[in-house]
N, C-alpha and C positions, 0 to 999 in steps of 0.2 A: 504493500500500500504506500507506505513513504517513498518506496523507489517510483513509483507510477506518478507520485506527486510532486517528487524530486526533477523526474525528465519532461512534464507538462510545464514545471515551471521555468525549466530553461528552454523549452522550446516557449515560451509566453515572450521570456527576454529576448530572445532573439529574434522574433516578429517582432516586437515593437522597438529594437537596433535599427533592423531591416528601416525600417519605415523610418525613422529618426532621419537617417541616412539621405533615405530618397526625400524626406521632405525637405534638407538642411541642400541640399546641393545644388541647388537653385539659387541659390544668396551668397552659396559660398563660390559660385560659378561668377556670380553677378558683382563680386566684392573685388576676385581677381582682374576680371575682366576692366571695370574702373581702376587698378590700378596698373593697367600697363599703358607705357606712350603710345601715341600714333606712329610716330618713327623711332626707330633703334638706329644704332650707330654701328656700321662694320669695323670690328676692330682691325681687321687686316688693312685695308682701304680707307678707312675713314668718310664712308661714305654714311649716308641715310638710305633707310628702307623703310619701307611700312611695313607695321608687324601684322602679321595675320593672323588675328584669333579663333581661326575658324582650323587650323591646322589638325592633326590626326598623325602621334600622339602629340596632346598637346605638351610642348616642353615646358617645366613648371616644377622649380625645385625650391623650396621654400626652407632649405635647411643650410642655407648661406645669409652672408651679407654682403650688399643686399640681398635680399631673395629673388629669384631669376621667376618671370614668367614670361609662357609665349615666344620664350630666346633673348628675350630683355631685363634689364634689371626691374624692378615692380619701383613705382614712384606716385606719392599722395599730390601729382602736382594737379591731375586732373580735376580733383577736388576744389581746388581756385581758378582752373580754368573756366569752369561752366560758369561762374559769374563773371565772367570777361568774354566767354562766346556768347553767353543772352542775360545781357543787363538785367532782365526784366525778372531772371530768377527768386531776387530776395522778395520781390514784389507780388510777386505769386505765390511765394512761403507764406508772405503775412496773409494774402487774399485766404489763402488754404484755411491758415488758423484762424480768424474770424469767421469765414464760411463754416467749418468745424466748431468753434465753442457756439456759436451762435444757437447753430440744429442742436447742439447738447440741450442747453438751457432752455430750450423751448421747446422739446420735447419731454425733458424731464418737467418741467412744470406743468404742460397740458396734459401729457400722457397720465400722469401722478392722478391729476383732481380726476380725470376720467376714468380710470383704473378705478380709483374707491369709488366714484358715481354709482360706477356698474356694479360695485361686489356689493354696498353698502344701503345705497340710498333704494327708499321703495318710490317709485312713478311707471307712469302709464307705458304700458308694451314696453318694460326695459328689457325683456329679451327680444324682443322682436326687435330691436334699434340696435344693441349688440351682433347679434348675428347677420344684420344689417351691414353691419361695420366690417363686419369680419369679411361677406361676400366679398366684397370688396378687396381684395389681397387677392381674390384671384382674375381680377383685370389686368392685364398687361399694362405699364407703363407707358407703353407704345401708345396706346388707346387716348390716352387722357394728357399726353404732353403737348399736344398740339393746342386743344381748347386751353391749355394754361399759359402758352407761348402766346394764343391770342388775347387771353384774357390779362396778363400783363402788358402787351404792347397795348390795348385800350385803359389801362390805368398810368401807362408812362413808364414804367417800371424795368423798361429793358435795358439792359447792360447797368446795372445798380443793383449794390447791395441790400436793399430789400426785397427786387424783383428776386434775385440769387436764393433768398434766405425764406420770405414768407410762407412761398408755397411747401416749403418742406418742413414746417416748423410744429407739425405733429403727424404722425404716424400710427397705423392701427395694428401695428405688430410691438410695439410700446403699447399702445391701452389696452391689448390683450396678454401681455406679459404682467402688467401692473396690476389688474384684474385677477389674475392667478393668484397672483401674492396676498392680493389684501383677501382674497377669499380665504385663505388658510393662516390668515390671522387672526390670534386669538379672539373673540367676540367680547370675551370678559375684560380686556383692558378697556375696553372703548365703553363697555355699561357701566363700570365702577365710574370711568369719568364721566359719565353722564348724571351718574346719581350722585355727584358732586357738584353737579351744575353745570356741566359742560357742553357748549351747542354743539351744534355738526365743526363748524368751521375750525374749533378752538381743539377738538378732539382728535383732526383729522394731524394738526398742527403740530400738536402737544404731545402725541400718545401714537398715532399709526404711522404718519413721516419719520420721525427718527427712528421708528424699527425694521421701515423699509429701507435702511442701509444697503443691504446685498444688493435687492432690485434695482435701489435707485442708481447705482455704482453699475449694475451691468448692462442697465441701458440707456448710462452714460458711454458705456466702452462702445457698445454697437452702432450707437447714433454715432459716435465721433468718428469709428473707425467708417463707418458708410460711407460719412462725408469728406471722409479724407480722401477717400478712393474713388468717389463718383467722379464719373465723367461728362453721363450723357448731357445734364439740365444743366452744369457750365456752359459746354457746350453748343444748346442753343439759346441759355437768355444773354449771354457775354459776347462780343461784339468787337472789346479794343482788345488791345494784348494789354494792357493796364489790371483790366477785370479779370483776368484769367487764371486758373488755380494749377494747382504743380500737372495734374495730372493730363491739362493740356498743354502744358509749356513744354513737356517730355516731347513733343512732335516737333519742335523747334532743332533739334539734336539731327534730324534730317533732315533730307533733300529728295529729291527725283530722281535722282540718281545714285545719293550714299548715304551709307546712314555713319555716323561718328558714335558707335556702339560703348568706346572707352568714355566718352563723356555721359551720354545716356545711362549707364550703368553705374556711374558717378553717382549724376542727379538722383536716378532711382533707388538707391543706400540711403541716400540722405532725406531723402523723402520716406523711405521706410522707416528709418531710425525713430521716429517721435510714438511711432504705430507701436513699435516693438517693447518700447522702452513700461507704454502706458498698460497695454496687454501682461509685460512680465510682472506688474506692478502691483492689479488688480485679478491676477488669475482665479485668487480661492476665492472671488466671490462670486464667478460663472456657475462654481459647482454650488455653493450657497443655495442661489438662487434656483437654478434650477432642482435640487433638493428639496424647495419649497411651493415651488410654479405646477411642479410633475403629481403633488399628489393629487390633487383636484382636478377633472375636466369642467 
């Protein structure tokens, strides 16, 4: 029995190496790649070459100094190069993060009152308007961005950080995550504070918000990381290269003809890094929350 238990569980470790592996090599591909030059230097000749990254095997020995990749030494210049190839970089970092805290906070506030509406308060067809809400999650994006593209060019709203930020500033995968939560919260904290006087507004305040730590923390992380990532609704309510957020500046890196993959692969590290940092930060409360969301339908 212990030996059966003994070799499950190192075949358990080694599936999820495996996987470690293949999920980690992608960034550790992408990490390389930003730091090799464009051109190398022949030492025999003294000439310039362009490095090809595209080579098979690729030559890449990381246990010198410097460390040789691609046939080149590996160098962090690329990393200030991209703000010298498109000015407009730092400009799009900030666009990013205001586009990002914004969706945060304004989902976590509507999503929040909504969430306890639905688990808490009694009013007319509240499941009928919930499930209402939820239908909705299954229309495609596709469907409804054009009536929002028109309905902000008829409020003025295009290429402008409200037009950017409004439409997106609550979500119903947030009010039915928040929903989950407040439903499998205790009842009893919220009627002691009632039988002490306490209205809806002061209770929800007082007593269910700061217990919804976990939730409110994990869709904070979803909302931010969505908006860090999103493309498409940049895309079309933004207009100058002023208003534009990282993950259309990334096309800036090419051409028609080439792409500058060492700088692209730069940008794209650095644009990861905020995602990574805030995910490794706030992990245990993914499982928290969904520990608490999973027991109730």
């Amino acid at each position: 029995m212990r030996r059966k238990l003994k070799i499950s569980f190192i075949i358990s470790y080694l599936i999820l190496i495996v996987y470690a592996v293949v999920s980690l090599f992608p960034f550790i591909w992408a990490f390389l790649v930003s730091t090799t030059p464009l051109n190398g230097i022949d030492p025999a000749t003294g000439e310039k070459f362009g490095v090809d990254i595209m080579q098979w095997p690729p030559n890449i020995n990381l246990f010198r100094i410097p460390p040789k990749v691609f046939g080149v030494n590996a160098t962090l210049e690329n990393y200030k190069k991209i703000f010298e190839v498109v000015p407009y970089y730092s400009r799009w970092f900030l666009n990013t993060v205001i586009y990002a805290l914004a969706l945060t906070i304004g989902n976590v506030i509507l999503d929040t009152l909504g969430g306890y509406a639905f688990a808490r308060l009694k009013f007319p067809l509240r499941n009928f308007w919930f499930i209402l809400f939820l239908s909705t999650m299954m229309v495609p994006f596709q469907v409804t961005m054009i009536p929002q593209y028109n309905l902000m060019v008829k409020l003025g709203l295009v290429n402008t950080y409200p037009g950017l930020i409004i439409p997106k500033l609550t979500s119903v995968f947030g009010l039915f995550l928040m929903r989950q939560f407040f439903l499998n919260f205790p009842k009893e904290l919220e009627e002691a504070a009632i039988i002490d006087g306490a209205g809806i507004f002061k209770t929800f305040f007082r007593i269910a918000l700061p217990n919804a730590r976990p939730a409110v923390t994990a869709l904070s992380i979803y909302t931010f990381l969505g908006a860090w990532n999103d493309f498409i609704w940049p895309l079309i309510i933004t207009s100058s290269k002023e208003m534009y957020t990282l993950t259309m500046g990334l096309n800036f890196f090419k051409t028609s003809y080439y792409t500058f993959w060492q700088y692209m692969m730069a940008a794209t590290i650095l644009m990861t890094i905020p995602m990574i940092i805030i995910f490794l930060s706030f992990q245990n409360q993914f499982v928290e929350t969904g520990r608490f969301s999973s027991l109730k339908g």
